[in-house]
C-alpha positions in Angstrom: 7.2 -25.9 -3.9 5.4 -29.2 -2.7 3.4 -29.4 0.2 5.5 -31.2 2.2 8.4 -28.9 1.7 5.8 -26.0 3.3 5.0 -28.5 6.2 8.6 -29.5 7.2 9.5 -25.6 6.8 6.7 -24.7 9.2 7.3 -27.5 11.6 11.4 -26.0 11.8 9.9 -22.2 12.7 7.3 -24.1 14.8 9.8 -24.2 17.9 7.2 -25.9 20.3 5.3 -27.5 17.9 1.9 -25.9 18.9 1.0 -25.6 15.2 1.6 -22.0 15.7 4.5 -19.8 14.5 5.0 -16.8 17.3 7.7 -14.1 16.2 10.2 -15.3 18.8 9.7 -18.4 17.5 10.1 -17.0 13.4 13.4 -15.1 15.2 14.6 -18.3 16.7 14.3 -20.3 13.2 15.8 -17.6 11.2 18.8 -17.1 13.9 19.2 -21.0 13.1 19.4 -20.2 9.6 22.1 -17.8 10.0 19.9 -14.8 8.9 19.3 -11.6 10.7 15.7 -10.6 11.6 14.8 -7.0 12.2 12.1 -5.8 14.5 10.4 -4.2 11.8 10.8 -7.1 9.5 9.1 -9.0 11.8 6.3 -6.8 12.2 5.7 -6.3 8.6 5.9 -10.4 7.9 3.7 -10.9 10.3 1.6 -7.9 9.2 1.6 -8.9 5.5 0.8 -13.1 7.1 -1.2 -13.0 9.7 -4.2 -12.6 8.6 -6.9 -13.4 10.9 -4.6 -11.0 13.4 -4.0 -13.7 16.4 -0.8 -12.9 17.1 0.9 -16.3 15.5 0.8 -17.5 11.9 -0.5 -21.0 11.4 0.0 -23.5 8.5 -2.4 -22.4 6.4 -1.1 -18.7 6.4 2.1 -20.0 5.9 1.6 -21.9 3.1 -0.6 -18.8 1.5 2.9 -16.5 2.3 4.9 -19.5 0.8 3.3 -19.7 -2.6 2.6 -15.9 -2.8 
């Protein structure tokens, strides 16, 4: 996938353009998409992505999830 599609993908889950992704905000974007998010799901995506544990998954995790 190029870059950019990573970026504008991130930037759509980004709800408030922080350069952070927050769950609600991942829950938001997939809601948008018209696909369900579980609770767990959530926690284990943002288990398996956040990896310096802040809470919020930024670009560079993002892309690393992306291309894994």
């Amino acid at each position: 996938m190029a870059d950019d599609e990573i970026t504008r993908t991130f930037a759509e889950f980004d709800g408030d353009n922080d350069g952070y992704i927050t769950a609600a905000e991942f829950k938001l974007a997939m809601n948008a998409r018209r696909e369900e998010v579980s609770a767990d799901d959530l926690d284990s995506i943002f288990e398996h992505t956040d990896d310096d544990e802040d809470g919020r998954i930024n670009l560079a995790e993002f892309a690393e999830a992306w291309n894994a």
